[in-house]
C-alpha positions in Angstrom: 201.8 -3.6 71.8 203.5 -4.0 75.8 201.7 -6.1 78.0 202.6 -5.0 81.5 202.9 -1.6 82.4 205.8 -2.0 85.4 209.0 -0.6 85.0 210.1 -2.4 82.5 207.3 -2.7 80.7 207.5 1.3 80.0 210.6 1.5 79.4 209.7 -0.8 76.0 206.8 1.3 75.4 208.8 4.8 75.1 211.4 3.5 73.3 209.5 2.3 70.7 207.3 5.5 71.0 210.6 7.6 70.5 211.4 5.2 67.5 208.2 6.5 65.9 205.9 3.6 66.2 202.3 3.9 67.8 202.6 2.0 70.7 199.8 0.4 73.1 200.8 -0.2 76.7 198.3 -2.4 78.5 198.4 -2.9 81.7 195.8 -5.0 84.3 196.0 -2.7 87.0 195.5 1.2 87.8 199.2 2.3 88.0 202.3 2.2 85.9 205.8 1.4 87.3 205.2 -2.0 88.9 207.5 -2.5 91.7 209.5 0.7 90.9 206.4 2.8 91.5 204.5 0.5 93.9 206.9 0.6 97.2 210.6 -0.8 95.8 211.8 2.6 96.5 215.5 1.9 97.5 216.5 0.9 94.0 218.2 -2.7 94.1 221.5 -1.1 92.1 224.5 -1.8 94.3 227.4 -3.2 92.2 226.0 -1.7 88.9 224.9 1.5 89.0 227.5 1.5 86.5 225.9 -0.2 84.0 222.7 1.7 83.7 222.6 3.6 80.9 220.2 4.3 78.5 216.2 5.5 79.6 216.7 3.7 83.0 220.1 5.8 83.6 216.8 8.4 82.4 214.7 7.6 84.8 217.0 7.9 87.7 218.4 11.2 86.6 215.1 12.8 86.1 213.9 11.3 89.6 217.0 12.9 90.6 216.0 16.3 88.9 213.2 16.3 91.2 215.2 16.5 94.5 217.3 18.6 93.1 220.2 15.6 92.7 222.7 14.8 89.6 220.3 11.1 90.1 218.5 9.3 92.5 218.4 5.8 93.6 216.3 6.0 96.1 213.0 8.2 96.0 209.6 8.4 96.7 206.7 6.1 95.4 205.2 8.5 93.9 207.6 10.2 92.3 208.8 6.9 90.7 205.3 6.9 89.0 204.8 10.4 88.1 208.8 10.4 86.0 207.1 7.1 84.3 204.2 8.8 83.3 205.5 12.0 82.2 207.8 10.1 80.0 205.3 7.9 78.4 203.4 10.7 77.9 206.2 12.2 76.2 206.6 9.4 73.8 203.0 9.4 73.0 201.9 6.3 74.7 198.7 4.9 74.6 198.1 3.5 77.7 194.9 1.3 79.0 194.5 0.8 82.2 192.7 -2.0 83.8 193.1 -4.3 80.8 193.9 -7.8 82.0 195.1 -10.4 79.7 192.2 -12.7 78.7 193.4 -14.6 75.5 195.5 -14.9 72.5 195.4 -15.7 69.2 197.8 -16.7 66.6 198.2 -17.4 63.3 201.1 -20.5 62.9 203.4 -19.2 65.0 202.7 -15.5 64.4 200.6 -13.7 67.5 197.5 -11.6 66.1 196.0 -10.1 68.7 194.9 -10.3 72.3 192.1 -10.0 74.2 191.4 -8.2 77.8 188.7 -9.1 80.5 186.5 -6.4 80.0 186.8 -7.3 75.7 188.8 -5.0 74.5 191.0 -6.4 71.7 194.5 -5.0 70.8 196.6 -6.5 67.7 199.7 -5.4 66.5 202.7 -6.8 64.2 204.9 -7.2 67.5 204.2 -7.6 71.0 206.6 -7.5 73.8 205.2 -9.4 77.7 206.5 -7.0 80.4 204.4 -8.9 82.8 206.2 -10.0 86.3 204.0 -12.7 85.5 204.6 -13.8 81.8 201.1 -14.2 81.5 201.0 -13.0 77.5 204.1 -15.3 77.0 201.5 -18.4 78.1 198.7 -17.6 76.3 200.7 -17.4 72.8 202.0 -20.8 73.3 205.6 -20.1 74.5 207.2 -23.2 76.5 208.6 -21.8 80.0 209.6 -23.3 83.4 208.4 -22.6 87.1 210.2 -23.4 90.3 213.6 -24.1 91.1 215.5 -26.8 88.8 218.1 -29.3 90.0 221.1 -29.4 90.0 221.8 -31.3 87.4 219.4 -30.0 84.8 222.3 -27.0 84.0 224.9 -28.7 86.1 224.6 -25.7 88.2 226.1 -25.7 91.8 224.0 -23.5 93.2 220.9 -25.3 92.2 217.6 -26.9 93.6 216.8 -27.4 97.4 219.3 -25.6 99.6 221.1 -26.7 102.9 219.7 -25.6 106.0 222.8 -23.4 106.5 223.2 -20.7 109.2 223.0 -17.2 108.1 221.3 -13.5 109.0 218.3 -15.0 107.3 218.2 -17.9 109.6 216.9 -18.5 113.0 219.5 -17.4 115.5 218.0 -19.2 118.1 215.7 -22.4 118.3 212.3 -22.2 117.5 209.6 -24.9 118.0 207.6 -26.0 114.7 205.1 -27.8 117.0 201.2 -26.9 117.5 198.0 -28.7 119.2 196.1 -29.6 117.7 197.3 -30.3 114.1 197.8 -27.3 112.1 196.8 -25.9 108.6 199.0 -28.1 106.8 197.6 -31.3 108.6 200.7 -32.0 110.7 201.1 -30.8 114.2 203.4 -28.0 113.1 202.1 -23.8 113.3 200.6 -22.7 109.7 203.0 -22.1 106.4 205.5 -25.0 108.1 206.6 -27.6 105.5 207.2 -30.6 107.3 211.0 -32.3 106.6 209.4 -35.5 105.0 208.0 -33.3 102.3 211.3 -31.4 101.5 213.5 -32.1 98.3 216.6 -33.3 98.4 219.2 -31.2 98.9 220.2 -30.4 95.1 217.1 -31.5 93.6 214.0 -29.6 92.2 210.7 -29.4 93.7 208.8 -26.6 91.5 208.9 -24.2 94.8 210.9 -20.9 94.4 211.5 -17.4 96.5 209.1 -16.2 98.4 207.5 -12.4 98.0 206.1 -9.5 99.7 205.2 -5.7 99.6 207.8 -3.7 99.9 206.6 -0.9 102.1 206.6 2.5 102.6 206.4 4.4 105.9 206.9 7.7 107.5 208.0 9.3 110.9 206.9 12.8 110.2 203.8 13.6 112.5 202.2 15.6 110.1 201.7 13.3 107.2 201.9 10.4 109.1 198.9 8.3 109.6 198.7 5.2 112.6 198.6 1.6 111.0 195.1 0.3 112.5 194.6 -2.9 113.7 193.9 -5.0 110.5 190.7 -6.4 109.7 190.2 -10.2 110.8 193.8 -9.7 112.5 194.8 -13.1 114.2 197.4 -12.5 117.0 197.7 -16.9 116.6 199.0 -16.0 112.9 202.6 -14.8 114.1 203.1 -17.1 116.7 206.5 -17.9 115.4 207.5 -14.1 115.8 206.4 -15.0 119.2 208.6 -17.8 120.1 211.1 -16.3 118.2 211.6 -13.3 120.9 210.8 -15.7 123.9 213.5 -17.9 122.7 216.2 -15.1 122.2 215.5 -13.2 125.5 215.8 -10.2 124.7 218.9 -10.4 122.3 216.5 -9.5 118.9 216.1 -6.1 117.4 214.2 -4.5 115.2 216.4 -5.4 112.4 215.7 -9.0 112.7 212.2 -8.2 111.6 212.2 -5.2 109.3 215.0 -4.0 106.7 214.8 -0.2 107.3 216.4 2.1 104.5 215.4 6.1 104.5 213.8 7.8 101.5 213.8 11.8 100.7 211.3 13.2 102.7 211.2 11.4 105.9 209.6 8.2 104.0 211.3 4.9 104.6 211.4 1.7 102.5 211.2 -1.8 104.3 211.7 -4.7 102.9 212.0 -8.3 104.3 215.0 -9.6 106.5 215.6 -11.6 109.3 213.5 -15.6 108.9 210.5 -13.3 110.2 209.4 -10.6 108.4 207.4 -9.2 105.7 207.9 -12.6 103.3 205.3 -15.0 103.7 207.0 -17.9 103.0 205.4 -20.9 101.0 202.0 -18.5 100.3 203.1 -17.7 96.7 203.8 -21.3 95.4 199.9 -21.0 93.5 200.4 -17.8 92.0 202.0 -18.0 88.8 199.4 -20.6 87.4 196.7 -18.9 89.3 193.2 -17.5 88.1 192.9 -13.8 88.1 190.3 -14.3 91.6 193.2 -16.8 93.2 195.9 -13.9 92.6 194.5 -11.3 94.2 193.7 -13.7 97.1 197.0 -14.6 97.6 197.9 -10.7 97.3 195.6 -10.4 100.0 197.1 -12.6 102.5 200.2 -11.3 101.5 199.4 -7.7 102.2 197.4 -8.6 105.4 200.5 -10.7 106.7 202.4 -7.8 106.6 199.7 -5.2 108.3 199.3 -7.8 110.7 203.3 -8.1 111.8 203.0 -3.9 111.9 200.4 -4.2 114.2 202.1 -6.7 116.4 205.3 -5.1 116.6 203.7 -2.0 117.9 201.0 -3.6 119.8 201.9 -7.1 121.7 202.8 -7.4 125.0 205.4 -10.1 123.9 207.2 -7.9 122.0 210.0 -6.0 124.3 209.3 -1.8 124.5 212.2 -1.1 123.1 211.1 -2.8 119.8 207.7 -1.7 120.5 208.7 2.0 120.5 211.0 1.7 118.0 208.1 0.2 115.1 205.5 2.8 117.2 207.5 6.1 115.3 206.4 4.9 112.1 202.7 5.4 110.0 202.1 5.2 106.6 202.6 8.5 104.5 199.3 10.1 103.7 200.6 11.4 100.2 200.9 7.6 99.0 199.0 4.9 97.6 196.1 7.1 98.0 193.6 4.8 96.4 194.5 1.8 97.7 194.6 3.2 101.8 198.0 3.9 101.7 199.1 0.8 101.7 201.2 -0.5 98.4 199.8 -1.4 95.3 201.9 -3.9 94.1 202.9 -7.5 95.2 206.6 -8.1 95.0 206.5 -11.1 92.3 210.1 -12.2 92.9 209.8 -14.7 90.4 207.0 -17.0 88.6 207.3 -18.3 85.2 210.3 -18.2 83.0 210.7 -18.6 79.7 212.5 -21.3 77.7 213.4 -19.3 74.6 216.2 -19.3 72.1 218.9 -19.2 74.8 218.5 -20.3 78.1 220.5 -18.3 81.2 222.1 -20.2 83.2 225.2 -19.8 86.2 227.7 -20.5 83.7 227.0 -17.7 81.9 227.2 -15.3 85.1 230.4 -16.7 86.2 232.0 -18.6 83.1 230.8 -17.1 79.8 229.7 -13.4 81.1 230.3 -12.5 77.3 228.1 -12.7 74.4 227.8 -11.8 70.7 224.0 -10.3 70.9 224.4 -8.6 74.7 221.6 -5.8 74.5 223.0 -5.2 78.1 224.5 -5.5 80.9 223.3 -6.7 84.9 225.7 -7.1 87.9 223.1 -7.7 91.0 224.0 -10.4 93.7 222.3 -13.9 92.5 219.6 -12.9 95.2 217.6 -15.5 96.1 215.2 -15.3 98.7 213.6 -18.0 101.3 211.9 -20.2 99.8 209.9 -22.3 102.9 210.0 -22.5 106.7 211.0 -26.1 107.3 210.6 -28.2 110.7 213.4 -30.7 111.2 213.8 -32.8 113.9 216.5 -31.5 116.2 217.7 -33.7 118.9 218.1 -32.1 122.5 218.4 -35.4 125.3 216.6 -36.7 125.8 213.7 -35.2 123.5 213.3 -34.3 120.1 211.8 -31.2 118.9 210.3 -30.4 115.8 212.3 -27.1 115.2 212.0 -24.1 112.5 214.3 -23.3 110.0 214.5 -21.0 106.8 215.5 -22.8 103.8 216.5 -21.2 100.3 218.0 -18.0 101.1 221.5 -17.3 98.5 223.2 -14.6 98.2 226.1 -14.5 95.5 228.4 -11.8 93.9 229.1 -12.0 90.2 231.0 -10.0 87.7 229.4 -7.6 85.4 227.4 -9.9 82.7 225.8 -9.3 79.3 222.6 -10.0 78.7 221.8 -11.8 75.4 219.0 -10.8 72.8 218.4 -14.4 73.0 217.0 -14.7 76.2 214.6 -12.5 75.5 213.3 -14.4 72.3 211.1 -17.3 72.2 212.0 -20.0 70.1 211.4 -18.7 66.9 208.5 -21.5 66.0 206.5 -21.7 69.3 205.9 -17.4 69.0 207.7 -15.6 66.2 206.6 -11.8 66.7 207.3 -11.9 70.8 209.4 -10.4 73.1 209.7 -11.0 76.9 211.7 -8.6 79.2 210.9 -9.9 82.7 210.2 -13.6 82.7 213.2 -14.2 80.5 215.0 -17.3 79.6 216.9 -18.3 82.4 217.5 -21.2 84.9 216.3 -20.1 88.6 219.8 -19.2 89.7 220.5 -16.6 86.8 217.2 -15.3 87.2 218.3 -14.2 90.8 220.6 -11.9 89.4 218.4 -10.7 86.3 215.3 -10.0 88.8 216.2 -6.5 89.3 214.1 -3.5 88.0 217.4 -1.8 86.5 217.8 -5.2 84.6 213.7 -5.1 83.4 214.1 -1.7 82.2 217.1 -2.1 80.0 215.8 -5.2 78.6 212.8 -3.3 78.4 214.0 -0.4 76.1 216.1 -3.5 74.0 212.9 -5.3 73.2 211.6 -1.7 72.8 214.4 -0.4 69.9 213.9 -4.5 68.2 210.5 -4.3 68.1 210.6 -1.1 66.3 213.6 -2.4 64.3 211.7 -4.9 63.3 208.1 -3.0 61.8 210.1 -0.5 60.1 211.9 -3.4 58.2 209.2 -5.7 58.1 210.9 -9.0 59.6 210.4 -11.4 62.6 211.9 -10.0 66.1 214.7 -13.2 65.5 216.2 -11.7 62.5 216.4 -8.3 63.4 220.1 -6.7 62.1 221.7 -7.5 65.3 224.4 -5.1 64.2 222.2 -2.2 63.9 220.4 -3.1 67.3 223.2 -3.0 68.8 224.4 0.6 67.5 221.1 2.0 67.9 221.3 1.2 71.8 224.4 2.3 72.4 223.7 5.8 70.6 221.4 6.1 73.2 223.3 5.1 76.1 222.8 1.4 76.5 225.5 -0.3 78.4 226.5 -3.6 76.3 229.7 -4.2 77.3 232.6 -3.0 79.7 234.0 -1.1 76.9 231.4 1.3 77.3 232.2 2.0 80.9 235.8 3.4 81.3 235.9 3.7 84.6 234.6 0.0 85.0 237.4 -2.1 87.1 239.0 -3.9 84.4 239.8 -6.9 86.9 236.0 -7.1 86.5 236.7 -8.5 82.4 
């Protein structure tokens, strides 16, 4: 059984399917594909398209097959979720819809069954978590993390609160935190603002982590292009720091210092956050991962109606300069997707949550150090990508007055080498949940989690917990002592990428 129907989530469900096994994918919402199908559209692949192999190097070709291409990185929505469906379909994949995770039982450490919301109740000799939010990974009793750790915890560099360093992500020119009377947050400072007394240290771990988002999807072609309304409840007061933000630049900010704009087939375009004001609601998401299911959609809600709101204001305030104004004023939302949920994306970008501390914890050592292992099941190359994590106000000192002023704090960006990825991380420890795999909140310390975060990386984890899994009914033993050997050779008959052997043309100055 797959708990969590998102990208990578499916791709454990058809390859088991394919292996022969009946397979249950249940999933809490209407749609399969998670962020892959729900508005992450410009596939996050640069520096390892080359190591996608396997039914993710699948799914790309046959969304490529649909315009016509050798393989697409970059495609529509909906036909992100249509590939995914015709291929579980193809594998024979039972899948449930509207099934969220309830409880769990277990006998000793082996996980029985589970149980949904609405009652249902699915068991099964192994079940893989899938979830963005590691939600069946809790509820068997597996020990896990959230927030960022310190620096020495892993003896990581990169670690824990970051410096307030200058950057494309950071506030070009000076903002003021300041607000009469006090604010949301109690201080005198404009709503979401962490004041600096209640900042870590830098280096030190304060249980915050990357903020999220919806990735969005618009259009510029009239005829399937419908206007983004003014948002219900919408508070002009809510984006006062995109206000002051153009007041204090003068006219020097574009629209790329709000919205990251890449083109889709079709006249569809993918934004995504950039710029320390944009479609990130910093601080928002610190709640979620420990949140009731009411609380979660909540915060999805404020997340989704932060972003309709900045769309609005772009187009629509008389702060914002015309040129920007025109600029965001060419775009609407497509009418052919998200249909049920007004057109709008489906899907909150979980950057991160809960991660699992299983048989082998990730950390920067092994993305920079030790990129080799015995049990890789596959391989990731992504940027450590790290998002903001909180809009600070620090005291800035401009004689003879002090101001409270706003900066982004979090954002890291750094390249690594091709990496394996170890069975290990994917296995709890062997006495807290014997019969469990996890594919998305994996083992890892914050910082290698930045570069495991991608959907790529979910989906070949994904078809390795997938081929174990199956590996491990057909020869009735627990998921840790499946023949790692034949996992191994099973994967790569099928295209997995587990090592820079497998990819001649790989730079070998990348070993």
């Amino acid at each position: 059984m797959v708990y969590g129907g998102t990208a990578g989530g499916t791709m454990a469900a058809v390859a088991a399917g394919r292996e022969g096994l009946s397979v249950a994918l249940v999933e809490p919402s209407r749609h399969v594909g998670g962020m892959l199908s729900g508005g992450l559209s410009n596939s996050d692949v640069d520096g390892q398209k080359q190591l996608i192999g396997g039914l993710a190097g699948e799914f790309f070709q046959r969304a490529g097959k649909h315009y016509d291409k050798p393989v697409a990185w970059a495609f529509e929505p909906h036909v992100a979720e249509q590939t995914l469906l015709g291929m579980l379909q193809a594998a024979r994949v039972n899948i449930f819809f509207e099934a969220g995770l309830a409880t769990a039982a277990k006998n000793g450490a082996e996980l029985r069954f589970i149980r949904t919301q609405d009652g249902r109740e699915f068991a099964a000799p192994v079940f893989i978590d899938s979830s963005y939010e590691g939600d069946l990974m809790k509820a068997a009793g597996v020990s896990y993390l959230g927030g960022r750790e310190s620096q020495e915890r892993y003896h990581e560099s990169l670690a824990g609160r970051q410096e307030l360093l200058p950057g494309r992500h950071q506030f070009r020119f000076s903002v003021s935190a300041d607000t009469v009377p006090s604010g949301t947050n109690g201080e005198r400072l404009l709503p979401y603002i962490v004041p600096e007394r209640k900042v870590a240290r830098t280096g030190e771990s304060d249980g915050r982590f990357q903020s999220y988002c919806y990735r969005l999807c618009l259009t510029d072609v009239p005829e399937n292009r419908l206007p983004i309304k003014k948002p219900a409840g919408y508070n002009e007061t809510r984006y006062a720091l995109a206000r002051r933000y153009l007041a204090s630049a003068k006219g020097a900010l574009t629209l790329d210092d709000f919205l990251g704009i890449v083109a889709l087939p079709n006249g569809k375009f993918d934004v995504n956050s950039t710029g320390p004001v944009s479609t990130d609601l910093l601080g928002a998401n610190w709640e979620y991962p420990e949140a009731s299911w009411a609380k979660r959609r909540h915060i999805a809600e404020e997340h989704l109606s932060w972003a309709q709101g900045l769309l609005y204001f772009l187009q629509n305030d008389a702060t914002v300069p015309a040129t920007i104004r025109v600029q965001v004023s060419r775009y609407g939302l497509p009418k052919d997707e998200f249909v049920d949920t007004g057109h709008w994306p489906n899907q909150l970008y979980v950057r991160e949550g809960r991660r699992m501390l299983g048989e082998y914890v990730l950390t920067q050592h092994d993305l920079q150090e030790y990129r080799e292992k015995y049990d890789s099941i596959g391989m990731a190359g992504y940027n450590i990508d790290i998002r903001e994590v909180e809009w600070v106000a620090h005291n800035v000192y401009v004689y003879p007055d002090v101001m409270d002023q706003v900066f982004t704090e979090g954002y890291l960006s750094m390249p690594v080498r091709p990496w394996q990825i170890p069975y290990r991380a994917l296995l709890p420890r062997e006495q807290e949940c014997s019969n469990l795999l996890v594919t998305a909140t994996i083992s890892a310390s914050t910082i290698a989690y930045g570069s495991f975060r991608m959907e790529a990386n979910y989906m070949i984890a994904g078809e390795s917990a997938g081929v174990a899994a199956a590996l491990a009914v057909k020869n009735k033993r627990p998921v840790h002592q499946v023949d790692l050997a034949l996992l191994q050779k099973t994967l790569r008959a099928k295209g997995q990428i587990l090592s820079v052997k497998d990819v001649p043309q790989l730079n070998r100055s990348s070993q």
